[in-house]
C-alpha positions in Angstrom: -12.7 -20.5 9.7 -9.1 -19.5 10.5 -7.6 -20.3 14.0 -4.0 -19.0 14.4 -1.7 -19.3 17.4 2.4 -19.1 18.2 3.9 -22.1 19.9 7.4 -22.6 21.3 9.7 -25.5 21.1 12.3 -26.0 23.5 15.9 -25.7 22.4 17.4 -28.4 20.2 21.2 -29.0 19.6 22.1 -28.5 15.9 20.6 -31.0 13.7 17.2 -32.1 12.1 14.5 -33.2 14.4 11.0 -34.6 13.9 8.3 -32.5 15.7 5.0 -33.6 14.3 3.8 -34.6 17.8 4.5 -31.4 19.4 3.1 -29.3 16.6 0.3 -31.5 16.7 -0.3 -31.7 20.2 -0.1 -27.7 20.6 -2.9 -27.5 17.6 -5.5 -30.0 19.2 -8.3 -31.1 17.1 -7.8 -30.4 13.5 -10.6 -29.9 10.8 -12.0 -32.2 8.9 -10.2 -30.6 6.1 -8.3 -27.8 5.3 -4.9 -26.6 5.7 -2.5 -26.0 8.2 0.6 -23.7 7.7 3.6 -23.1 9.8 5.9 -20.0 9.4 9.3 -20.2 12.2 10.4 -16.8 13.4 13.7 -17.3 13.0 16.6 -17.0 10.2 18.8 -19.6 11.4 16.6 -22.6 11.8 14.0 -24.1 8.7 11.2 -26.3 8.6 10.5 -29.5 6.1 9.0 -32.8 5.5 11.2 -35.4 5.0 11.5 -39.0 6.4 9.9 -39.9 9.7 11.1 -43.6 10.4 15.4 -44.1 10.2 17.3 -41.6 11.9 20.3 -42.1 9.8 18.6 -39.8 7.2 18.4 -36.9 9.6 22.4 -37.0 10.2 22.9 -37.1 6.8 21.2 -34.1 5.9 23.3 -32.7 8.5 26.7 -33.5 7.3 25.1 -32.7 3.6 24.3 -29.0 4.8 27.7 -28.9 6.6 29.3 -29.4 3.4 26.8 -27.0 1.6 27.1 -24.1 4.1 30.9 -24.7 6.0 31.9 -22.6 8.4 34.7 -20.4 8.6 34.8 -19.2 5.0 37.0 -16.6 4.2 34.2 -14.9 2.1 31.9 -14.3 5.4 31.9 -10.8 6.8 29.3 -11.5 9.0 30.8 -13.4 11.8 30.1 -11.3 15.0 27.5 -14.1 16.3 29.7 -16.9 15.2 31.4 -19.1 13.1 28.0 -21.4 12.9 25.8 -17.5 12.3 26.6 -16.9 8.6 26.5 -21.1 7.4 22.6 -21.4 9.3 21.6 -18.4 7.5 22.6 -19.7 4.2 21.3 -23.5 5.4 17.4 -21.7 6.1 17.4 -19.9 3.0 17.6 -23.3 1.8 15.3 -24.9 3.4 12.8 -22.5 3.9 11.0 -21.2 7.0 7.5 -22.1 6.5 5.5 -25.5 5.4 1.9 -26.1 4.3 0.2 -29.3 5.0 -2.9 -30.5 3.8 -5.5 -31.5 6.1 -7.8 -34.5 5.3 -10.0 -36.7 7.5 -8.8 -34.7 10.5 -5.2 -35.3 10.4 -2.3 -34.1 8.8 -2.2 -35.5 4.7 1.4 -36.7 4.9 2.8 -39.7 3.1 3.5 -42.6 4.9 7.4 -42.0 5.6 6.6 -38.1 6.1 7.5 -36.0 9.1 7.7 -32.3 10.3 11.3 -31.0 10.7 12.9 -28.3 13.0 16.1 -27.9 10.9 18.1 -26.4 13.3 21.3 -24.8 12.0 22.8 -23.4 15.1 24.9 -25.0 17.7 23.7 -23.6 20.7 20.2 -22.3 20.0 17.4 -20.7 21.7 13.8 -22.1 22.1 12.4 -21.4 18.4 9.1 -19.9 17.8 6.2 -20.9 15.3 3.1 -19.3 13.8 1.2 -22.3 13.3 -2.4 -21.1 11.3 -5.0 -23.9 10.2 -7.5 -23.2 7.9 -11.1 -24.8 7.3 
């Protein structure tokens, strides 16, 4: 059985942030088990798993990715959309734009520390949206 459905988040300023809950709360009742993947429809925001609990890890991927990706590189020709455009494109690429998550016992297999990321790139996004499919 394959149930597949886009959700929305709202807007988030540039930065990592957990969404678990509202990914989870959009799905409802997952399978016993199976598999859930999520794909964003965007090329300036990511997704990942990475640490759930101190926040202080979430601004340090930040500043790491700033120093990764800067802006205002000489190099860039495609600046039209802004100086933070051509830096969250490389910072996705990255990161990737999708994630798949085992599912055992009915809830999400992550490890203990784990959480879902919006890795936003861009200063002043829009909403993003997901395709969220779970499979059983």
């Amino acid at each position: 059985m394959v149930r597949q459905f886009e959700m929305t988040l709202a807007p988030f300023k540039k930065g990592f942030h957990l969404v678990t809950s509202q990914i989870l709360k959009q799905i409802g009742q997952l399978p016993d088990s199976g598999l859930i993947h999520i794909f964003i429809l965007h090329t300036s925001a990511g997704l990942a798993v990475n640490e759930n609990a101190d926040p202080t890890v979430r601004a340090d991927l930040d500043g790491a990715f700033d120093v990764l990706a800067p802006e205002n590189q000489p190099f860039y020709r495609h600046t039209v959309e802004g100086p933070d455009d051509m830096p969250a494109h490389i910072k996705s690429i990255l990161v990737g734009s999708s994630l798949s998550i085992p599912v055992t016992g009915g809830r999400l297999n992550l490890g203990t520390w784990q959480g879902i990321y919006l890795c936003e790139f861009r200063e002043s996004a829009p909403a993003r949206r997901l395709v969220v499919t779970v499979l059983c």
